[in-house]
C-alpha positions as CSV (number, residue, x, y, z in Angstrom):
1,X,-58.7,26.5,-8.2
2,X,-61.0,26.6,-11.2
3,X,-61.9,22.8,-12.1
4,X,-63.2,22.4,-15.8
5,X,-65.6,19.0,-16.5
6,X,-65.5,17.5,-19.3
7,X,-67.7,15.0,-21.1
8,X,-65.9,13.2,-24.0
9,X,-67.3,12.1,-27.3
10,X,-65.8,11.2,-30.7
11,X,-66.7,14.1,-32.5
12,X,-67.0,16.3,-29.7
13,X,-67.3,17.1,-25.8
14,X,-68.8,19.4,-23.3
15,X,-67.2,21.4,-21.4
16,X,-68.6,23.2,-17.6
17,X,-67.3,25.2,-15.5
18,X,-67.4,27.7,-12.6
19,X,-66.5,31.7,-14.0
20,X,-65.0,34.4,-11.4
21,X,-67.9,35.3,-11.3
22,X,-69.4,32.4,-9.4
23,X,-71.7,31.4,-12.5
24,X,-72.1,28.4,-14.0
25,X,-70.8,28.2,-17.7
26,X,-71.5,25.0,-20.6
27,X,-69.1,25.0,-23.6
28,X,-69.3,22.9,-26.4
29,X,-65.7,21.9,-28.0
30,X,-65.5,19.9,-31.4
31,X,-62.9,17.0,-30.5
32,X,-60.9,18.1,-33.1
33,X,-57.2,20.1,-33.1
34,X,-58.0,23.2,-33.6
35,X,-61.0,23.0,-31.4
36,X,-59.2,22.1,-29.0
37,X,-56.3,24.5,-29.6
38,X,-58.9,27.7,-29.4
39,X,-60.3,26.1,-26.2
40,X,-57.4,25.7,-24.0
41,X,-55.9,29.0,-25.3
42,X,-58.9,30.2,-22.9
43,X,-57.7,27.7,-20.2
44,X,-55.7,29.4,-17.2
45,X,-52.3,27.5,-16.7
46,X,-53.4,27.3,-13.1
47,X,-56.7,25.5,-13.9
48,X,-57.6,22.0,-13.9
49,X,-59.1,20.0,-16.2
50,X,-61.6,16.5,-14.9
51,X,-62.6,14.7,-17.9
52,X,-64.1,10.9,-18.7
53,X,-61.5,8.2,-19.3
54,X,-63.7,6.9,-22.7
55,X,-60.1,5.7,-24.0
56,X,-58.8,7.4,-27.5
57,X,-61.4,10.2,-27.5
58,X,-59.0,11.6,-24.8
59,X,-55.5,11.5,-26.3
60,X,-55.9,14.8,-28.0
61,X,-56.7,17.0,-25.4
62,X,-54.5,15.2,-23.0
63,X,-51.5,15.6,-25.6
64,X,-52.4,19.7,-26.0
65,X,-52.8,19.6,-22.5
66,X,-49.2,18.7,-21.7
67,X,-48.0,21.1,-24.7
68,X,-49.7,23.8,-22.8
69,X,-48.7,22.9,-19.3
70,X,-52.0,22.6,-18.2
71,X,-53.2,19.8,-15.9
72,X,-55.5,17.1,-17.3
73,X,-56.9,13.9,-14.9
74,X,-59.0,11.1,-16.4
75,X,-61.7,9.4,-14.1
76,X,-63.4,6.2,-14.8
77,X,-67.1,7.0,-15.6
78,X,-68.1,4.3,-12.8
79,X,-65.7,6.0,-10.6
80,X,-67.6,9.5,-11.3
81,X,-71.1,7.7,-10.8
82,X,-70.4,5.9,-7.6
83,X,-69.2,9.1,-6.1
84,X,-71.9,11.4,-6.5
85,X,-74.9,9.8,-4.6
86,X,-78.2,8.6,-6.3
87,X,-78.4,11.1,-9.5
88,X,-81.1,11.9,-12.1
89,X,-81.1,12.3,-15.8
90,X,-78.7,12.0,-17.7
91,X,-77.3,14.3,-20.7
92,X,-73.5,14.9,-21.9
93,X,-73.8,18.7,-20.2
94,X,-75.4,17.2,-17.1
95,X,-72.5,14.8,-17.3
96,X,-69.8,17.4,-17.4
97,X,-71.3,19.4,-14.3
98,X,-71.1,16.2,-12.4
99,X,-67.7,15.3,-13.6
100,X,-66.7,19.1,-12.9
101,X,-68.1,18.1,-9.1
102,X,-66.5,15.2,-8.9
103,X,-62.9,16.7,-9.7
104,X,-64.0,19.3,-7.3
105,X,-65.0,18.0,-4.1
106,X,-62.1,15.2,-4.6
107,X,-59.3,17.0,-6.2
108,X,-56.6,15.3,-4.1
109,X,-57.3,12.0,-5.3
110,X,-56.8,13.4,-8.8
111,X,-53.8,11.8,-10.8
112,X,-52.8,13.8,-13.9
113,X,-52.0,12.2,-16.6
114,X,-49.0,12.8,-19.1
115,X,-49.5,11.4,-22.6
116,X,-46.9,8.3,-23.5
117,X,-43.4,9.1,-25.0
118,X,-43.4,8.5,-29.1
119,X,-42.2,4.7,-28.5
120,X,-44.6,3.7,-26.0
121,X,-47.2,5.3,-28.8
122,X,-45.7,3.6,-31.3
123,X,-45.1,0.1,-29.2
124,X,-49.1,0.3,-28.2
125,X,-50.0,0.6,-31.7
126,X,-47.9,-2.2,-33.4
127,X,-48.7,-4.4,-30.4
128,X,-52.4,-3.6,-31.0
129,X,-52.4,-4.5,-34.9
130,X,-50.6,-7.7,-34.4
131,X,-53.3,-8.4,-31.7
132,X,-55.9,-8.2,-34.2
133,X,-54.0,-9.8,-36.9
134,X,-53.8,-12.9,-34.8
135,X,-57.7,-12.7,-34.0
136,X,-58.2,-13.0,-37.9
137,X,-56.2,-15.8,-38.6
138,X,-57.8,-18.2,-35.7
139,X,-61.2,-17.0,-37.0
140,X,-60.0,-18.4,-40.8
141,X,-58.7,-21.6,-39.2
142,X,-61.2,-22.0,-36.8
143,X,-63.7,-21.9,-39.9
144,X,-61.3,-24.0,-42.0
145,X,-61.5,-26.9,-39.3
146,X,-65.2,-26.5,-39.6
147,X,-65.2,-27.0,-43.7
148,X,-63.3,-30.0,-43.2
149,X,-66.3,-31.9,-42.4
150,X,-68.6,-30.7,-45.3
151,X,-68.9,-33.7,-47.9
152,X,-68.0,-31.8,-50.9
153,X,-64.8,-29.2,-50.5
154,X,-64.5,-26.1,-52.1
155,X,-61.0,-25.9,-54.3
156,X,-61.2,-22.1,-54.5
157,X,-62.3,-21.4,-51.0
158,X,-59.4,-23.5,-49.8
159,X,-57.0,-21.8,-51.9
160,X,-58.6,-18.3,-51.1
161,X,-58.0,-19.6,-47.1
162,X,-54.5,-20.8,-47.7
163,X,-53.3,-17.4,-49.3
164,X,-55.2,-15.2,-46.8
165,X,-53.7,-17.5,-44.1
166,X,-49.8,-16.9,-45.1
167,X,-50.1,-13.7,-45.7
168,X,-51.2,-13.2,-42.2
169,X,-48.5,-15.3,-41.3
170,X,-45.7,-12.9,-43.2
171,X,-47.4,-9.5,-41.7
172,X,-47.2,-10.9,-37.8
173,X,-44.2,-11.8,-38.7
174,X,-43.1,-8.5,-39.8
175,X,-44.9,-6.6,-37.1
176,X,-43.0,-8.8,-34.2
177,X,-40.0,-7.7,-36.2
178,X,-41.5,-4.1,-35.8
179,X,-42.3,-4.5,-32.2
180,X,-38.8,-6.0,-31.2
181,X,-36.8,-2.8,-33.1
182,X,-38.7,-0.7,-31.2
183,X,-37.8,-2.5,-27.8
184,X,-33.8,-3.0,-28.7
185,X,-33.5,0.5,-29.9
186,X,-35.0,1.6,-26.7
187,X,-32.5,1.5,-23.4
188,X,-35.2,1.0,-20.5
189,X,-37.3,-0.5,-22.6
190,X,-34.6,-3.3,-23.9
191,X,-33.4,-3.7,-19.9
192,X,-36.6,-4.4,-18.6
193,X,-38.0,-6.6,-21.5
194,X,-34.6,-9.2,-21.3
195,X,-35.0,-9.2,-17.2
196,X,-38.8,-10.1,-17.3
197,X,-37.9,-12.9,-20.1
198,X,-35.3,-14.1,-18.3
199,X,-38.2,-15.9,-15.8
200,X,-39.4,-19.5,-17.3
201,X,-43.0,-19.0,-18.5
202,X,-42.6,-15.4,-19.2
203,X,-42.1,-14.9,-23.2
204,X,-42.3,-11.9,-25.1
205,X,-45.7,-11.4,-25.6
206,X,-46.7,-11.7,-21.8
207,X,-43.4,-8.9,-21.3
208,X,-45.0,-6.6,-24.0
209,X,-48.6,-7.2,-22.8
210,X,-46.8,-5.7,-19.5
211,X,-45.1,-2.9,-20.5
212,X,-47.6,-1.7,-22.2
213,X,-50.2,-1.8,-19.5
214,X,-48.3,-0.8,-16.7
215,X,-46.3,1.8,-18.4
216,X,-42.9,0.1,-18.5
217,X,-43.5,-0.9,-15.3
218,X,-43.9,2.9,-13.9
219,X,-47.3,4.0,-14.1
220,X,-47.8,0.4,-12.3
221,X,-45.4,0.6,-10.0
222,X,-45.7,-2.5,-7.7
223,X,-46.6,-5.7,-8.2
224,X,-49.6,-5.6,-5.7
225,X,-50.9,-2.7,-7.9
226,X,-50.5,-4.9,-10.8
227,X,-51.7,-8.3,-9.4
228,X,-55.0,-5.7,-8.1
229,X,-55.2,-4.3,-12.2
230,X,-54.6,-8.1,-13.8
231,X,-57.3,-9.8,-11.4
232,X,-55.1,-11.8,-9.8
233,X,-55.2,-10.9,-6.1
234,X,-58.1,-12.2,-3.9
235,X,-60.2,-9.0,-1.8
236,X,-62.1,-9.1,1.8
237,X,-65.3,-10.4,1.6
238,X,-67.1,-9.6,4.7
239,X,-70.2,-7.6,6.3
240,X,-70.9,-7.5,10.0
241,X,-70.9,-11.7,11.5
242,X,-70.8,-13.0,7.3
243,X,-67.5,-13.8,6.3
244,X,-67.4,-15.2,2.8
245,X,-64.8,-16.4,0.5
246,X,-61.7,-14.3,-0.8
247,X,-62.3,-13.3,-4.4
248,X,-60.4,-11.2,-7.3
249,X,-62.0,-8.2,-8.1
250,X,-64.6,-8.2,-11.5
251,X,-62.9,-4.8,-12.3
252,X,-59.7,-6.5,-14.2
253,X,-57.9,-6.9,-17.2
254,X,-59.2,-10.0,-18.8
255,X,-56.8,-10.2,-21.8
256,X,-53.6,-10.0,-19.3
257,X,-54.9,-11.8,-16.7
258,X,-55.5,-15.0,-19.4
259,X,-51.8,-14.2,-20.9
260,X,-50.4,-14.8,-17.1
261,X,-52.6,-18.1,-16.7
262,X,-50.9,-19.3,-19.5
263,X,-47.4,-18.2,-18.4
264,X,-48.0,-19.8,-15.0
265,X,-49.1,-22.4,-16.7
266,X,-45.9,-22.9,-18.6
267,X,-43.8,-22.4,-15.4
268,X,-45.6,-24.9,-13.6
269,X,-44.3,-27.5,-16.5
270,X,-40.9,-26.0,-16.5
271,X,-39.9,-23.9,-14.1
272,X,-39.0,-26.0,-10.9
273,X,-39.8,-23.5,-8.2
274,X,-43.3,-23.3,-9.7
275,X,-43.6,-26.6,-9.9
276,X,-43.2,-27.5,-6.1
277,X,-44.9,-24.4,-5.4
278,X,-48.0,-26.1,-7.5
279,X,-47.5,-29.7,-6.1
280,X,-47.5,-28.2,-2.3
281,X,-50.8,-26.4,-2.6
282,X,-52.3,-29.4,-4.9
283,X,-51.2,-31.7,-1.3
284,X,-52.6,-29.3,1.1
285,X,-56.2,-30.2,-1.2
286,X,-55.9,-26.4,-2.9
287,X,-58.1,-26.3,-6.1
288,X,-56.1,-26.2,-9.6
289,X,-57.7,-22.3,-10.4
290,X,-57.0,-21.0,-7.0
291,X,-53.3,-22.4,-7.2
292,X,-52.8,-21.1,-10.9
293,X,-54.0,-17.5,-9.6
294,X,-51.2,-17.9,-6.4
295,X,-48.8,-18.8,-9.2
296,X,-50.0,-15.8,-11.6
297,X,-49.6,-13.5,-8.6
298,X,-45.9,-15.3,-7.8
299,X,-44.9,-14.4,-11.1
300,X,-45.9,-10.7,-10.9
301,X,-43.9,-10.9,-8.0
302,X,-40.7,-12.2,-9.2
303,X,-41.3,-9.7,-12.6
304,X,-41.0,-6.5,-10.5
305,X,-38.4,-8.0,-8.4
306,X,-36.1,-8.7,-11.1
307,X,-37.1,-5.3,-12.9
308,X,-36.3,-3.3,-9.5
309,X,-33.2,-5.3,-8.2
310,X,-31.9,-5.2,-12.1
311,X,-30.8,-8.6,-11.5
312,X,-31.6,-11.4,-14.1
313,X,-34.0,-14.1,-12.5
314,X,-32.1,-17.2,-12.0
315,X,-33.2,-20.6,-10.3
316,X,-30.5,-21.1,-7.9
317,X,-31.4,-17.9,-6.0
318,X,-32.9,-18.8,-2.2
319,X,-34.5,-16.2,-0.5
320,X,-33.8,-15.6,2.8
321,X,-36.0,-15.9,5.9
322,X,-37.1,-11.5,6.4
323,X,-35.5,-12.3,10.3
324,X,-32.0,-13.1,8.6
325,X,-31.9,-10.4,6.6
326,X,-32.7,-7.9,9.5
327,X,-29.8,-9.8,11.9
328,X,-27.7,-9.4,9.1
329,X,-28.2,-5.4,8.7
330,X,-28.0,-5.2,12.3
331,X,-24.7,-7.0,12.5
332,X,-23.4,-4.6,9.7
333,X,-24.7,-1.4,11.7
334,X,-22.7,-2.1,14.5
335,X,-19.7,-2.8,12.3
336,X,-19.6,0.6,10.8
């Protein structure tokens, strides 16, 4: 199994690997298409590529990769570093000979990775503009609150403000019209968006934020893995006779782990099965942050459910005690 490492940069990356002959060999690819094309026309379909998840650098070779059938994985650089021992130096060829190692002497916890269908693409994109189209027009209200304070107003500013402000207004607008197209004229995509906002506190950006990140809901394929990614579900923290407190790991997705605080929050005020879910741990003396996680994680919960069972959520629904379900499965065993 030949293993390639690769070290990725914007305009470029270094490549290392092991020849037949048992030597060591450094490359050095321009991160471009057709460097990349002349580089994996010298790839082996058989071979394996380890590279640096460093985000859209990547999607390139991971795209050619797929074309060519050859298999491409993408490691965290913390993942790489933590796995090695203590290393020296540091260099982008040094850093492809240790990520070459890495996808070596761990090869079965390699997971290749197959570039996004066109919508997905296309979905991440829109979802990413309107994202920072939103960002732009708190920063001009936030600063228009600010002016409203100053003793003498600017006409023009405030004309300049309200203009820039609309038409930020009109291009969200039109880029949620975008987004839901792409959803509707989508099958999976449409079924799986109208089961998640069928839940109370679960609106469409939350349901986009998710499909997104966990790959309509396949790439993430449980909710524990996706209570583990949003930062949401507490770890162990023990050594030896110290047992501390239960914590979320640091290593999560800030912006959807907000986007669920605020849907929990919303269910909590409407939903009713939130609601006495928030006003029994607020009676057993639960703090209000620890409760909103529980109900953040509930809601992952309920989202997969829904999404598996393809079953709209609805409120009358009672689940039944695990012991029930297993008499009742026994019962119809013995029937048949």
């Amino acid at each position: 199994m030949q293993v390639y490492g690769i070290d990725l940069s914007m305009e470029k990356f270094d490549v290392n690997y092991i020849d037949q002959d048992g030597n060591e060999r450094k490359q050095e690819v321009k991160n471009r298409l057709n460097g990349i094309s002349k580089f994996l026309a010298t790839v082996s379909s058989d071979a394996v590529l380890c590279a640096e998840n460093t985000g859209t650098y990547g999607d390139m070779l991971v795209f050619l990769s797929n074309q060519k059938g050859i298999n491409i994985s993408l490691v965290s650089g913390y993942t790489i570093k933590h796995s090695l021992g203590m290393i020296k130096g540091k260099s982008d060829p040094i850093d492809a000979g240790r990520i070459r190692e890495y996808g070596e002497r761990f090869y079965d916890k390699l997971i290749f990775k197959e570039y996004d269908r066109e919508e997905m693409v296309e979905l991440r994109s829109l979802y990413s503009l309107r994202s920072q189209l939103v960002k732009s027009r708190k920063i001009l209200r936030t600063g228009e609150h600010s002016r409203l304070n100053v003793p003498m107003q600017s006409i023009s500013v405030k004309e300049h403000v309200t203009n820039a402000l609309a038409h930020l207004d009109a291009e969200i607008k039109e880029v949620e019209k975008e987004i839901e197209g792409i959803i509707t004229s989508d099958r999976e995509l449409n079924e799986n968006y109208a089961l998640s906002v069928s839940i109370k506190g679960i609106g469409p950006v939350i349901t986009t934020e998710l499909i997104i990140k966990t790959g309509n809901f396949k790439t993430i394929d449980t909710a524990r893995k996706a209570a583990s990614y949003a930062g949401v579900c507490p770890f162990p923290n023990e050594s030896g006779k110290m047992v501390g407190k239960r914590k979320p790991s640091s290593f999560a997705d800030r912006k959807l782990k907000a986007l669920l605080y605020m849907g929990a929050k919303t269910a909590v005020k409407h939903n009713p099965e939130y609601s006495l879910y928030y006003q029994k741990k607020k009676l057993e003396g639960k703090p209000h942050y620890l409760i909103m996680n529980n109900v953040s994680n509930k809601i992952l919960r309920t989202i997969y459910s829904v999404v598996k069972n393809k079953t709209p959520y609805s409120q009358d629904y009672l689940c039944l005690d695990p012991r029930e379900l297993e008499k009742n499965n026994s019962s119809a065993k013995k029937v048949a």
